[in-house]
C-alpha angles and dihedrals in degrees: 000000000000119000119191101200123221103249105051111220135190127232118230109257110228112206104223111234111246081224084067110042093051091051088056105057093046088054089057095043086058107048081058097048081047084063091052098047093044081051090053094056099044093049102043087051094247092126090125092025074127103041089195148053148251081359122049094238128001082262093035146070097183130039108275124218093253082067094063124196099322082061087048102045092049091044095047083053091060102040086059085058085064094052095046088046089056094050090050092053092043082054089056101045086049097057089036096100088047103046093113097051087038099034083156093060093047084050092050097043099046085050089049092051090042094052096055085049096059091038088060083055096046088050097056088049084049093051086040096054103051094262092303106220088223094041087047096053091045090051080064103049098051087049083057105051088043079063087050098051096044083047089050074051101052090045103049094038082074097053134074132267096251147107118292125215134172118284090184140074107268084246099052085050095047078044090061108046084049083060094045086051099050089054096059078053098057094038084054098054094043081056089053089043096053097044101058079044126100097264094091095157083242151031098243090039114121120222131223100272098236118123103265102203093050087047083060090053096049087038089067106050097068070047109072084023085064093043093052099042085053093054099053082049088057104052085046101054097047095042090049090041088234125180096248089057105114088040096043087061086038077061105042091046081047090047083056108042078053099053100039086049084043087055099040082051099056089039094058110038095268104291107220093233094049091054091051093058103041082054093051087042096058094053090054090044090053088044085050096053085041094059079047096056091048096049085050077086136054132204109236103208106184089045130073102210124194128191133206 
């Protein structure tokens, strides 16, 4: 429940340095080149291009030339993870002096951080364990969810320090998370689905052991549910004139793109390249709901409110 209280207060407004803001949005940029170059290795079988970790080969830190492609294109992957490391640790030493005023960026940014850390660490099981169906699938997902959270930053950097309250009828909003529900669903079972596929990573890579062609089928199904959930969202939020509006049809032209390059892909014997995107494409359409889910509040500056 929402108390106004009696004495209306401001909140300080907090400018937001360039610096930072430009930081940001390379941080996210790079957790989502990170997708497509994991995707890269995976697709192109260099998997095990470095046969080792932390280092490339048990001599070498870098690939060397006798390893050929498949050795540039995983330790280019992994040198991105140190890029992407460095921008996460730039973002947290930037809110630092206001983590008190932006307790919610200094949240963010230290679970962004955390979470490359323990990517680096998943990434080393993954290598150790002969590109693990199930550990490669999990590398992904986390990689996913990092895109999500420096979205959730992007979008609340730009935003106030207030209090936040619901711009949207309490159905829209229980709509929504259904949506958003239904999408983890789909992600999940596009995990499940790649990894019974043929991109192992490498040639002597295992897969999963499910029936790859019945997964697509049952991929597809949260699929067209989520399609069809967004779009009543959509004509909602227009015709009501609701905050998410412009995110929510972000999302339902994302939704499509997805399912029109899902469908090119299965038709066509999963074209490498085809693959790479749709899996580059899920991790923007979560980030997308998760810029919806966010716009579904608003900060109310001249107002303290308490809940209970």
């Amino acid at each position: 429940m929402l108390i106004t209280a009696s004495t209306p207060t401001a909140p300080p407004v907090i400018r937001m340095p360039r610096l930072l803001r430009v930081v940001a949005w390379l941080s996210f940029i790079a957790e989502t080149l990170i997708i497509g170059t994991g995707g890269a290795v995976r697709l192109t079988g260099s998997g095990l291009g470095c046969p080792t970790w932390p280092t490339c080969t048990p001599e070498s830190l870098v690939a060397t030339p006798e390893m050929g492609l498949h050795g540039v294109i995983e330790f280019g992957n992994r040198t991105l993870t140190g890029v992407v490391g460095i921008l996460a640790l730039v973002v947290v030493v930037l809110v630092w002096r206001m983590r008190r005023a932006r307790r919610d960026l200094f949240t963010l940014a230290l679970i962004v951080l955390g979470g490359v850390i323990a990517q680096a660490i998943v990434g080393g099981i993954t290598v150790l364990t002969g590109l693990n169906p199930f550990i490669v699938g999990f590398h992904y997902v986390v990689s996913l969810v990092l895109v999500c959270v420096c979205a959730a930053f992007l979008v609340r950097m730009k935003e106030m320090a207030a209090p936040r309250v619901r711009v949207v009828p309490s159905w829209y909003a229980g709509l929504a998370h259904l949506t958003t529900a239904v999408l983890a669903v789909t992600i999940a079972f596009g995990v499940l689905t790649t990894g019974a596929g043929p991109h192992s990573g490498d040639a002597a890579a295992g897969r999963n052991g499910f029936n790859a062609e019945l997964l697509e089928h049952i991929h597809a199904w949260p699929g067209y549910t989520l399609l069809a959930l967004t779009l009543v969202l959509v004509a909602v939020a227009w015709t009501r004139g609701l905050r998410p509006r412009t995110w929510v049809t972000v999302l339902l032209g994302a939704e499509a793109v997805q399912i029109a390059v899902g469908l090119y892909q299965a038709r066509n014997g999963l074209p490498e390249i085809a693959v790479g995107i749709h899996m580059v494409l899920a991790a923007l359409t979560a980030a997308t709901m998760t810029v919806v889910i966010l716009r579904m509040k608003a900060p109310i500056p001249d107002a303290a409110v308490a809940s209970h």
